[in-house]
MDAnalysis code that builds the backbone (N, CA, C; Angstrom):
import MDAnalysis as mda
import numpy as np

u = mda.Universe.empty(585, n_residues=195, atom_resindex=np.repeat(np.arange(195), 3), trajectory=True)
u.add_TopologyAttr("name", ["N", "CA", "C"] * 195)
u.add_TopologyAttr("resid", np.arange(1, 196))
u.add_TopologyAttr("resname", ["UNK", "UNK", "UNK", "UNK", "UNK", "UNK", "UNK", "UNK", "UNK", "UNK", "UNK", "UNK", "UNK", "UNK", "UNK", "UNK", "UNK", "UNK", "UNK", "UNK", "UNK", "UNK", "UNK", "UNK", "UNK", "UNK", "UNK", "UNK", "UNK", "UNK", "UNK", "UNK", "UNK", "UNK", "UNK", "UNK", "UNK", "UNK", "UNK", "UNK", "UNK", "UNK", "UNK", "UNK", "UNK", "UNK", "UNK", "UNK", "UNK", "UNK", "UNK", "UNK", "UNK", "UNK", "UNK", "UNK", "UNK", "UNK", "UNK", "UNK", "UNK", "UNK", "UNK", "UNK", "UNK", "UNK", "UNK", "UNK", "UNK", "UNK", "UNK", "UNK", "UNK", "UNK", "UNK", "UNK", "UNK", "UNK", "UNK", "UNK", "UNK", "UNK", "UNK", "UNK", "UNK", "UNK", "UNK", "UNK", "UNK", "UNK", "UNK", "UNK", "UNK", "UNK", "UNK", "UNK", "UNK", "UNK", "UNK", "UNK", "UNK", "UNK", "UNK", "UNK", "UNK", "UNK", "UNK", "UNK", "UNK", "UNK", "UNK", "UNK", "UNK", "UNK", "UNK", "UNK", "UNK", "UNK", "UNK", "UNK", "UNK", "UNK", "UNK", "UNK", "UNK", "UNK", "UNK", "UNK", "UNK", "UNK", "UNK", "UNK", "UNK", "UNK", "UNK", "UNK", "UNK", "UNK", "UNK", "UNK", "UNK", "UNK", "UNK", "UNK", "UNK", "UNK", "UNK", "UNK", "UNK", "UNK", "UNK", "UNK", "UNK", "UNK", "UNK", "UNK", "UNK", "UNK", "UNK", "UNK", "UNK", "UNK", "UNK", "UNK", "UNK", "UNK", "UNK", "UNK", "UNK", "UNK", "UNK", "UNK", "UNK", "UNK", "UNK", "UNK", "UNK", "UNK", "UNK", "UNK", "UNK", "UNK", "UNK", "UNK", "UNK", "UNK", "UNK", "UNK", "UNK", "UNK", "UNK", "UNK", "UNK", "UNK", "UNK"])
u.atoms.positions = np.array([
    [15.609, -4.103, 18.698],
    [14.808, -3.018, 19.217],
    [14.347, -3.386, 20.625],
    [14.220, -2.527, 21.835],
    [13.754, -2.707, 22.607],
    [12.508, -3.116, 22.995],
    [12.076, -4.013, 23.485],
    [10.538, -3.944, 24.086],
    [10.295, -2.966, 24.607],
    [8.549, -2.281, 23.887],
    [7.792, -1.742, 24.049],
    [7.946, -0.529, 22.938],
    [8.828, -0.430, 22.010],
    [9.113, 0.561, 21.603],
    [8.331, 0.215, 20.017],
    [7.761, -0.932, 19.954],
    [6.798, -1.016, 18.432],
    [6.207, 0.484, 18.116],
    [5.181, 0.938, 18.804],
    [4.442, 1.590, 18.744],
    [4.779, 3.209, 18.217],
    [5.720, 3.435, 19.291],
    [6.859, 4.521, 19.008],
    [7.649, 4.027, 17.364],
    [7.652, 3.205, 16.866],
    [8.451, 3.473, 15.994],
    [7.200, 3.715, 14.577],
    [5.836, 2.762, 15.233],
    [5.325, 2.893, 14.091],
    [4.607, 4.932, 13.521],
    [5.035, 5.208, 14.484],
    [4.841, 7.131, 14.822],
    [5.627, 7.293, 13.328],
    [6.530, 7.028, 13.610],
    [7.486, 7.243, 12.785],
    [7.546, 7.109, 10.946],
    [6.821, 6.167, 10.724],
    [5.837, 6.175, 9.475],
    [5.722, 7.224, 8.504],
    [5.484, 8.374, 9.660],
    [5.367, 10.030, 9.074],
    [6.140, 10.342, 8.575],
    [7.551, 9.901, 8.888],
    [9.140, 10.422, 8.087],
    [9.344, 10.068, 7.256],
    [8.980, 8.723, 6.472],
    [9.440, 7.705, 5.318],
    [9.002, 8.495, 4.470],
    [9.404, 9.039, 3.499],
    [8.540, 10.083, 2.624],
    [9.164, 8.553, 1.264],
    [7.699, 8.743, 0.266],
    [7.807, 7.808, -0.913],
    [8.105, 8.690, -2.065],
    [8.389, 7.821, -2.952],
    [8.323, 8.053, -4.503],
    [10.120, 9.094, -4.507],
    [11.032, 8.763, -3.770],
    [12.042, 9.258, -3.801],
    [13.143, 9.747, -4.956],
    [12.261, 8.831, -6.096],
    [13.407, 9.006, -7.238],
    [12.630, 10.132, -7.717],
    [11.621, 10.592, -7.786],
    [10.470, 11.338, -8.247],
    [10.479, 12.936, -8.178],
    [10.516, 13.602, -8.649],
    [9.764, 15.131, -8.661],
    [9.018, 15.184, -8.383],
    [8.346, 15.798, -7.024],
    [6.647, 15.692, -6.516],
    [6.392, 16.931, -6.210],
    [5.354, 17.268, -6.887],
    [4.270, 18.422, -6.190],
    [3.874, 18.516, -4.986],
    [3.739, 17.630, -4.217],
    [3.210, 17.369, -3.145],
    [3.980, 15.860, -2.294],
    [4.656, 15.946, -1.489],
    [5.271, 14.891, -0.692],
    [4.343, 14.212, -0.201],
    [4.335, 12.831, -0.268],
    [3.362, 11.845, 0.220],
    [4.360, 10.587, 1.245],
    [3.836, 10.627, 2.459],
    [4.658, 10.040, 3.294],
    [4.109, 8.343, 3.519],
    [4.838, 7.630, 4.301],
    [4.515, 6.188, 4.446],
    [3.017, 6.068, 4.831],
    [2.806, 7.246, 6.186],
    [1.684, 6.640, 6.902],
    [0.074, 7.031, 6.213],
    [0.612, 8.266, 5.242],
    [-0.519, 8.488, 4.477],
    [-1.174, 7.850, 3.598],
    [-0.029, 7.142, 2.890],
    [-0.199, 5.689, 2.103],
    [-0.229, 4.620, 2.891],
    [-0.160, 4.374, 3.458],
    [-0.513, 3.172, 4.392],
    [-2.125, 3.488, 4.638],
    [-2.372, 4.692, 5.129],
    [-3.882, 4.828, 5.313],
    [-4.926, 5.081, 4.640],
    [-4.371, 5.562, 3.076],
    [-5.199, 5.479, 1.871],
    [-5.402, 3.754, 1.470],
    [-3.973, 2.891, 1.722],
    [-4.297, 1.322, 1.407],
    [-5.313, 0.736, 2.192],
    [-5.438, 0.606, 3.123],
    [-6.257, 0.591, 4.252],
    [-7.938, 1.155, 3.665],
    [-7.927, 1.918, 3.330],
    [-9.007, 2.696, 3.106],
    [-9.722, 1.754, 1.384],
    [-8.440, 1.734, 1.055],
    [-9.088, 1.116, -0.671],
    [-9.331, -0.204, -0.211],
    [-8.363, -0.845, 0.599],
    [-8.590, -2.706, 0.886],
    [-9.400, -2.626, 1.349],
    [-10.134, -1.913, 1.894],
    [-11.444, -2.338, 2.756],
    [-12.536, -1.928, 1.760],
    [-12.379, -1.392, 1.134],
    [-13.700, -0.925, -0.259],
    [-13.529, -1.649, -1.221],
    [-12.472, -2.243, -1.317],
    [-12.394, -3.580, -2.336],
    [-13.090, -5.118, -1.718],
    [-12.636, -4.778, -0.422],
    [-13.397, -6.097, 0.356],
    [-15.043, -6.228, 0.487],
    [-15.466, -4.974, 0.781],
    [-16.740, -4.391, 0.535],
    [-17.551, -4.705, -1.041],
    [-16.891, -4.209, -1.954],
    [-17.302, -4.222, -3.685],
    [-17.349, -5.998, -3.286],
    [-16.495, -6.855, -2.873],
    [-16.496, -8.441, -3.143],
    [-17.682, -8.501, -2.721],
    [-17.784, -8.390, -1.163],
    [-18.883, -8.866, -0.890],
    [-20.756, -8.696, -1.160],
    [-20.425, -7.212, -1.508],
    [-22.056, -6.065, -1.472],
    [-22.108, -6.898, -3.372],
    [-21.297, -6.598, -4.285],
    [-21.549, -6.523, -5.097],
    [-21.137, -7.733, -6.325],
    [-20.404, -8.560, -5.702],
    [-19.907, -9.625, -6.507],
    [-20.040, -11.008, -5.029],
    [-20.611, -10.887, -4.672],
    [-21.879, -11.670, -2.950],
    [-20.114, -12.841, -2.640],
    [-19.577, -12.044, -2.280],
    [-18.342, -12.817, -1.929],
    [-18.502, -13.059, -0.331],
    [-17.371, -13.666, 0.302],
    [-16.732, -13.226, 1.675],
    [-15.494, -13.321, 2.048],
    [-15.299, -11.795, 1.417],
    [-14.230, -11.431, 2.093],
    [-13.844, -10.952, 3.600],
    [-13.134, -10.850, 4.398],
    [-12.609, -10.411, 5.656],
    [-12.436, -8.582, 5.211],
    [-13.122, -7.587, 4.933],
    [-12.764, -6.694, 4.460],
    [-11.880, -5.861, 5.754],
    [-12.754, -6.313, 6.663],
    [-11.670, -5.453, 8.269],
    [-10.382, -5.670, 8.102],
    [-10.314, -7.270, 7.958],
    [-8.769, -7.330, 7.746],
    [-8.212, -7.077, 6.925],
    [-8.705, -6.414, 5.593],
    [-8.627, -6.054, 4.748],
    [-7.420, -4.514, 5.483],
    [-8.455, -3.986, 6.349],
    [-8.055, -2.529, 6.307],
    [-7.323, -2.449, 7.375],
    [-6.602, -3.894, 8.040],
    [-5.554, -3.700, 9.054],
    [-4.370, -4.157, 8.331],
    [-4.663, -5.315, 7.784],
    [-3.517, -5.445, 6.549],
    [-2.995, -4.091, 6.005],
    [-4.011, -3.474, 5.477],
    [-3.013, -2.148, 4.725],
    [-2.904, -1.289, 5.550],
    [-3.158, -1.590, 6.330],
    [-2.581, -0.280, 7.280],
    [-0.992, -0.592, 8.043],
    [-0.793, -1.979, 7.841],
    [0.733, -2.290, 8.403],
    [1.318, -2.740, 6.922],
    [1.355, -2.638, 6.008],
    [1.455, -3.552, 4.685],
    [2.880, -2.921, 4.394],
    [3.572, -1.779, 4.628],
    [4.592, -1.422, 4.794],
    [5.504, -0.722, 5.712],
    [4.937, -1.208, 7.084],
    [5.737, -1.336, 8.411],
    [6.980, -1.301, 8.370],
    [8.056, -2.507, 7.575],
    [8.906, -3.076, 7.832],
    [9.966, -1.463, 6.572],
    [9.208, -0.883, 5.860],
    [9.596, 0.427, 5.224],
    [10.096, 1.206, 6.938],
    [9.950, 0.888, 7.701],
    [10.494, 2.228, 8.654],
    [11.836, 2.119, 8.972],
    [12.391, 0.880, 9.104],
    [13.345, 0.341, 9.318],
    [14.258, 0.453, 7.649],
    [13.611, -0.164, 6.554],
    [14.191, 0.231, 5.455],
    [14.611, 1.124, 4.828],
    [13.347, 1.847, 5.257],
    [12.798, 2.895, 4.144],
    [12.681, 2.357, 2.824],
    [11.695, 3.542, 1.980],
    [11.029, 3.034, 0.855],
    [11.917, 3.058, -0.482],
    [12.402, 1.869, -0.747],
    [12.932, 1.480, -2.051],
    [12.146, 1.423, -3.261],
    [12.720, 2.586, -3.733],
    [11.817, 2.849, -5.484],
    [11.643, 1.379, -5.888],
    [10.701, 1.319, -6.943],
    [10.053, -0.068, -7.791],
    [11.426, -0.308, -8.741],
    [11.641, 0.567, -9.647],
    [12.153, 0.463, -10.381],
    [13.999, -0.128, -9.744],
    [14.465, 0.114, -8.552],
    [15.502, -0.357, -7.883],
    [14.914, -2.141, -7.572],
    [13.884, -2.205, -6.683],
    [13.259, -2.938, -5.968],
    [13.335, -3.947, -7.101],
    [12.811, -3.948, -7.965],
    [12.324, -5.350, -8.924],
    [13.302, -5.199, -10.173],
    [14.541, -4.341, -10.087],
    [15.753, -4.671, -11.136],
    [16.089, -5.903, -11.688],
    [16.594, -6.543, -10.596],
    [16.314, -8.037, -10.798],
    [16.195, -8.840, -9.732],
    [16.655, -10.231, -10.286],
    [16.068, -11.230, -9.289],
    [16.501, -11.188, -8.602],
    [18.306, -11.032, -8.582],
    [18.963, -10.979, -7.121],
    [18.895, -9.901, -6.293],
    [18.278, -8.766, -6.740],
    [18.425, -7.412, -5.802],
    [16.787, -7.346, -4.644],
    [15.611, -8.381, -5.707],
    [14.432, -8.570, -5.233],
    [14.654, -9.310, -4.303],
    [15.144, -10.962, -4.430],
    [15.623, -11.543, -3.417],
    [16.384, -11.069, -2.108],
    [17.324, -10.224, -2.817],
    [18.100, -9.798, -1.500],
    [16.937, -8.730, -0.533],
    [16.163, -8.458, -1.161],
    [15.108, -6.882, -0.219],
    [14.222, -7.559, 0.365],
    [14.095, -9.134, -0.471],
    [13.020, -9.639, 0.796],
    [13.589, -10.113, 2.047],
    [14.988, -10.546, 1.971],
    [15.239, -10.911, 3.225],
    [15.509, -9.957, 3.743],
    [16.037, -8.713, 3.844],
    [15.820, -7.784, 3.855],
    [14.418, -7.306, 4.806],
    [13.627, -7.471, 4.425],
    [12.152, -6.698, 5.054],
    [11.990, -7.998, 5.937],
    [12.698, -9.240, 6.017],
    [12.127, -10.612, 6.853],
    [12.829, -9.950, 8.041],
    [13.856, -9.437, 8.011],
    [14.899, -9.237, 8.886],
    [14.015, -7.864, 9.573],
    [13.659, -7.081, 9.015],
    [13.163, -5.487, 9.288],
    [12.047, -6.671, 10.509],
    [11.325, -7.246, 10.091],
    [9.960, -7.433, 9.843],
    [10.216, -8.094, 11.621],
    [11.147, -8.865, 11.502],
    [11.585, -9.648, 12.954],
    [12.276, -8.568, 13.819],
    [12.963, -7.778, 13.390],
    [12.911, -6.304, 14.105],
    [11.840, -5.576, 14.840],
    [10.878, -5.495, 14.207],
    [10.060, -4.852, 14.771],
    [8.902, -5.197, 15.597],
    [8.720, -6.664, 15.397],
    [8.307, -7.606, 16.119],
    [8.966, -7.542, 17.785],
    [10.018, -7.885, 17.397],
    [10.887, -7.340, 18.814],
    [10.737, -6.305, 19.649],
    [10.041, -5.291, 19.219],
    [9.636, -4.229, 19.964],
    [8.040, -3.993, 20.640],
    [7.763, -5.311, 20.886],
    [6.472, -5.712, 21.521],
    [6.837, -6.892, 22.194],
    [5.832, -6.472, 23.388],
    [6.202, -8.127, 24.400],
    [5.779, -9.423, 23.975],
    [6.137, -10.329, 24.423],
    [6.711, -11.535, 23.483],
    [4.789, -12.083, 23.323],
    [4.253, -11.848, 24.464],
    [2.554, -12.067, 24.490],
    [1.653, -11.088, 23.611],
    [2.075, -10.382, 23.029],
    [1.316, -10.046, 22.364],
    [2.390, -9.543, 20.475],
    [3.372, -10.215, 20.345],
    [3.477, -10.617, 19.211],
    [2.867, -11.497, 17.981],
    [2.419, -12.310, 18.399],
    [1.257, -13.429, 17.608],
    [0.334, -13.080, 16.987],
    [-0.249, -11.629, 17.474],
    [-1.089, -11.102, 16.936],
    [-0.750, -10.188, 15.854],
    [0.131, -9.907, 15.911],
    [1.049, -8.874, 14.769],
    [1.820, -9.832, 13.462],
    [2.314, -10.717, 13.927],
    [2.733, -11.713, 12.970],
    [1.663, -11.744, 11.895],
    [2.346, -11.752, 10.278],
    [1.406, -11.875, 9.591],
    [0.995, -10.641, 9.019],
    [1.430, -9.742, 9.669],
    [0.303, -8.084, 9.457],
    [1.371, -7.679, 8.519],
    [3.179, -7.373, 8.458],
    [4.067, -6.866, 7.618],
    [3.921, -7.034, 6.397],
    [4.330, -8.645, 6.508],
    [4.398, -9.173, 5.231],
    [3.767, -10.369, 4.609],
    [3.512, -10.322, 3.756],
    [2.872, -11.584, 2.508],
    [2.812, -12.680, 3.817],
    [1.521, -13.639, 3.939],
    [1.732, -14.975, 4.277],
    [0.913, -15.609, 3.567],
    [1.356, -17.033, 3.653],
    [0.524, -17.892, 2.589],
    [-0.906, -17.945, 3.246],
    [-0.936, -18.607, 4.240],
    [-2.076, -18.014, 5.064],
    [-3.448, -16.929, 4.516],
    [-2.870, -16.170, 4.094],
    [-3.808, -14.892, 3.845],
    [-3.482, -14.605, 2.838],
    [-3.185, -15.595, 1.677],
    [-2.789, -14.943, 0.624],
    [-3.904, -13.988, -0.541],
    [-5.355, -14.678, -0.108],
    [-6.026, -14.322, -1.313],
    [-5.922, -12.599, -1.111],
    [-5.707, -12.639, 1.053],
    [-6.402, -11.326, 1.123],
    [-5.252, -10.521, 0.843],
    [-4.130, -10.938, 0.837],
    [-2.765, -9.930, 0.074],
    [-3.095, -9.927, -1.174],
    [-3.756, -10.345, -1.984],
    [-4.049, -9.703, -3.534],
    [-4.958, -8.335, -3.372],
    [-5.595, -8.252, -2.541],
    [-6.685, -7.324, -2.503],
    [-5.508, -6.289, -2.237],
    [-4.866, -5.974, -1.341],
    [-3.716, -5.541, -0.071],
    [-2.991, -4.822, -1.704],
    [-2.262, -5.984, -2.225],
    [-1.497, -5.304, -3.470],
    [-2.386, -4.917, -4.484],
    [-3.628, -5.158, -4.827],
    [-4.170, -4.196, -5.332],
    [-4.408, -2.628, -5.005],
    [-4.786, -2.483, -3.924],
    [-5.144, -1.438, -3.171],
    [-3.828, -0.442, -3.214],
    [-2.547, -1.371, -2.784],
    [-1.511, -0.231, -3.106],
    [-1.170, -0.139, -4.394],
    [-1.298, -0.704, -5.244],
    [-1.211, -0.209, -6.746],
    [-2.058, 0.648, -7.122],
    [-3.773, 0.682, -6.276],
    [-4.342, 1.633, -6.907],
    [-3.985, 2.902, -6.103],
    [-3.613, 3.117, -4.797],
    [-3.112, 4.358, -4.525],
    [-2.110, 4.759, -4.608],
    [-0.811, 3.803, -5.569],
    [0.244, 4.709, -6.347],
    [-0.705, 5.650, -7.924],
    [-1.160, 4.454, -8.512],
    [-2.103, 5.197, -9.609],
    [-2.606, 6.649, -9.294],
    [-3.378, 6.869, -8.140],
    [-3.710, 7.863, -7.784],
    [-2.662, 9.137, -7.453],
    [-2.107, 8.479, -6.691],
    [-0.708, 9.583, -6.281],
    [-0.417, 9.816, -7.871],
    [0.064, 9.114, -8.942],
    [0.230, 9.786, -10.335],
    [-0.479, 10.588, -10.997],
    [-1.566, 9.735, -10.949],
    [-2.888, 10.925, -11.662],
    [-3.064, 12.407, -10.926],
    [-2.582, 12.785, -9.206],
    [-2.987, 13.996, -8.519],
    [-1.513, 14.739, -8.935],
    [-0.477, 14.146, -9.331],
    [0.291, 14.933, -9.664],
    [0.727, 15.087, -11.178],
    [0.099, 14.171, -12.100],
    [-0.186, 14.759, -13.414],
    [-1.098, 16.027, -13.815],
    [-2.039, 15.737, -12.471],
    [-3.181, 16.867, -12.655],
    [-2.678, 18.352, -12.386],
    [-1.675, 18.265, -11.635],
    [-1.001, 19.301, -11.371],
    [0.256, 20.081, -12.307],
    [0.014, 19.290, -13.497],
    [0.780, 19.627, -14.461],
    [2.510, 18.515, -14.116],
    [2.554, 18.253, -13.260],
    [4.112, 17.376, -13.103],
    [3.951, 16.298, -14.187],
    [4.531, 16.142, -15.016],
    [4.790, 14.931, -16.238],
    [5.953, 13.541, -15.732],
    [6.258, 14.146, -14.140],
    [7.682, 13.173, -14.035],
    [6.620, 11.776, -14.008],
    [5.076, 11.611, -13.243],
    [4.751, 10.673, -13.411],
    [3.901, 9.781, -14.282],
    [4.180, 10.505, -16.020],
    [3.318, 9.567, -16.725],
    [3.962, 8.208, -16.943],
    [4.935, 8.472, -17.134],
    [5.240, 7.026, -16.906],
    [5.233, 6.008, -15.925],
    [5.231, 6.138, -15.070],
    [4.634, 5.116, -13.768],
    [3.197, 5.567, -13.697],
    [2.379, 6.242, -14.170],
    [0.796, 6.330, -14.323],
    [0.430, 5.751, -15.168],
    [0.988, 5.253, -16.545],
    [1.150, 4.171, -17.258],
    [1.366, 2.716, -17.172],
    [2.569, 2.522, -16.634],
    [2.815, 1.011, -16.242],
    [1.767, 0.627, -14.940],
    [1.455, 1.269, -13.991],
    [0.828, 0.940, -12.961],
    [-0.640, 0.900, -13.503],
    [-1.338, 1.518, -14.310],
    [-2.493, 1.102, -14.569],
    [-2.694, -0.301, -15.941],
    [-1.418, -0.971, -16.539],
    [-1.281, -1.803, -17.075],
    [-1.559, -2.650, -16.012],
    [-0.750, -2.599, -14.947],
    [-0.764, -3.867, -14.065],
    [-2.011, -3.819, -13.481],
    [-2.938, -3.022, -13.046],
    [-4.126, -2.868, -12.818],
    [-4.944, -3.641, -13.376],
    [-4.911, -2.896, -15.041],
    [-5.551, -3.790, -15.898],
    [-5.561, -5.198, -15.578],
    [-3.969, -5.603, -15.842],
    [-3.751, -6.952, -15.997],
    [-4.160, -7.848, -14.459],
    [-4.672, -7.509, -13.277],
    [-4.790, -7.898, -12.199],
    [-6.553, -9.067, -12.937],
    [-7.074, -8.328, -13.064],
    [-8.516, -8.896, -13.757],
    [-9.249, -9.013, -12.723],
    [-9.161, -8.227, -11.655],
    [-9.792, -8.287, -10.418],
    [-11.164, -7.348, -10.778],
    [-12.519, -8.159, -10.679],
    [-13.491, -7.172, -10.825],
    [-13.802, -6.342, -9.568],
    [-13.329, -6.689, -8.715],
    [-13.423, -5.100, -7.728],
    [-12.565, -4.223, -7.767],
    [-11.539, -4.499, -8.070],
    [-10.463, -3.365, -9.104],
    [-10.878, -2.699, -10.088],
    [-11.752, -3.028, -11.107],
    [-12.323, -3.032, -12.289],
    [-13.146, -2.219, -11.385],
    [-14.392, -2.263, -10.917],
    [-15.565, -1.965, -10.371],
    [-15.223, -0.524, -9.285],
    [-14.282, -0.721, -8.832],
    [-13.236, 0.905, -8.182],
    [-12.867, 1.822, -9.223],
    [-12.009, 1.345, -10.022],
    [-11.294, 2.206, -11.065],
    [-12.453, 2.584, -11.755],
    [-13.716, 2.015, -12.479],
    [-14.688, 2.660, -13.095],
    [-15.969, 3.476, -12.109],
    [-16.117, 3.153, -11.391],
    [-16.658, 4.026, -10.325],
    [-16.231, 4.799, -9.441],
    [-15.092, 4.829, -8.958],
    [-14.183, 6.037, -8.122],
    [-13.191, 6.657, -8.667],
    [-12.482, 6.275, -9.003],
    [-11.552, 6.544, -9.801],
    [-11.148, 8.510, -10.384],
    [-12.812, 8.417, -11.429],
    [-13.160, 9.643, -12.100],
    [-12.898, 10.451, -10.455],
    [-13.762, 10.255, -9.731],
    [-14.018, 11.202, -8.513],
    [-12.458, 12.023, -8.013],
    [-11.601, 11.473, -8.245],
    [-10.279, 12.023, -7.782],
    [-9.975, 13.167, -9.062],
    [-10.202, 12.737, -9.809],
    [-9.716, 14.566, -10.957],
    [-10.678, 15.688, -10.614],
    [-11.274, 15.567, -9.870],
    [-12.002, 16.497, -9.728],
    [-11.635, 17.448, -8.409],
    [-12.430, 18.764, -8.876],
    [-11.922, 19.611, -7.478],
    [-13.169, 19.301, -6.516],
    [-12.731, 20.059, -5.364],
    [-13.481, 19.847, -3.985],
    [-14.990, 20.464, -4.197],
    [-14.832, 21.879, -5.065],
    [-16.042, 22.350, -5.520],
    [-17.169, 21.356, -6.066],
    [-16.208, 20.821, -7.569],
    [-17.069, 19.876, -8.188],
    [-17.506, 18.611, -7.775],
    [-16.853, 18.298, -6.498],
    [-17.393, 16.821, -5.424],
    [-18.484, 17.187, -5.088],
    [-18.435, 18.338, -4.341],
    [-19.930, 18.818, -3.531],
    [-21.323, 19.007, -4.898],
    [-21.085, 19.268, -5.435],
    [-22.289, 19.308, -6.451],
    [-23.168, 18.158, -6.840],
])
């Protein structure tokens, strides 16, 4: 990719439309999910700290998810159920997104790459705060299921199922402490928020 053209591509975000294998009521694109993750990692970072007296980085919380699937523009978004088939198809998608990931890096000047490094994908570095990161996008696939179960679409009880297993199974009490306190707030209409 050319230098200078990061920015311009991350525009582009808007096109990746998700959940491709799916019947959707409503199309939900990369950058919208990227900015709902963003939005939950930083209220999960928040719940650590306000309410379980942690310290978390919650900012970085909400820059992490806001690039957490960058290297999707270049890919595009590979269903779960393709993605984690098996070991060799997982393996092969991560190098895969290493390759995207050094792509797009390339499209920023070489002085201010360093600062972006780190933001795509998983580093050990920051690992605790990529649990929060993959929580956050597990809980706004959950959601994307539940707004289109609510809408009568059934294609997603089954991934509204498995994804709130893994939820469960995360044992994260600010996960726990989201899902029982926000959670409800999304079945509801706009009327019944305001009340």
């Amino acid at each position: 990719m050319k230098e200078q053209h990061f920015y311009a591509m991350l525009s582009r975000m808007k096109y990746i439309n998700r959940w491709g294998l799916m019947r959707n009521t409503r199309s939900e694109n990369l950058c919208e999910h990227s900015l709902e993750v963003a939005f939950i990692a930083h209220a999960l970072g928040i719940i650590n700290n306000e309410i379980y007296h942690g310290n978390v980085d919650a900012e970085r919380l909400a820059i992490l998810g806001m690039y957490h699937d960058v290297t999707e523009i270049i890919t595009g978004d590979m269903p779960t159920p393709v993605k984690y088939y098996s070991a060799v198809i997982r393996n092969a998608y991560k190098e895969v997104e290493n390759v995207a990931e050094t792509e797009m890096l390339s499209g920023i000047p070489e002085e201010l790459r360093d600062r972006y490094r780190g933001l795509m994908l998983e580093t050990n570095e920051e690992e605790q705060l990529w649990h929060y990161v993959k929580a956050a996008d597990k809980l706004s696939a959950y959601i994307k299921c539940l707004e289109e179960g609510r809408t009568g679409n059934t294609d997603f009880a089954d991934a509204e199922r498995t994804i709130k297993k893994s939820i469960d199974e995360m044992h994260l009490p600010e996960v726990d402490y989201y899902v029982e306190k926000f959670i409800p707030a999304y079945m509801l209409t706009l009327d019944e928020s305001g009340e």
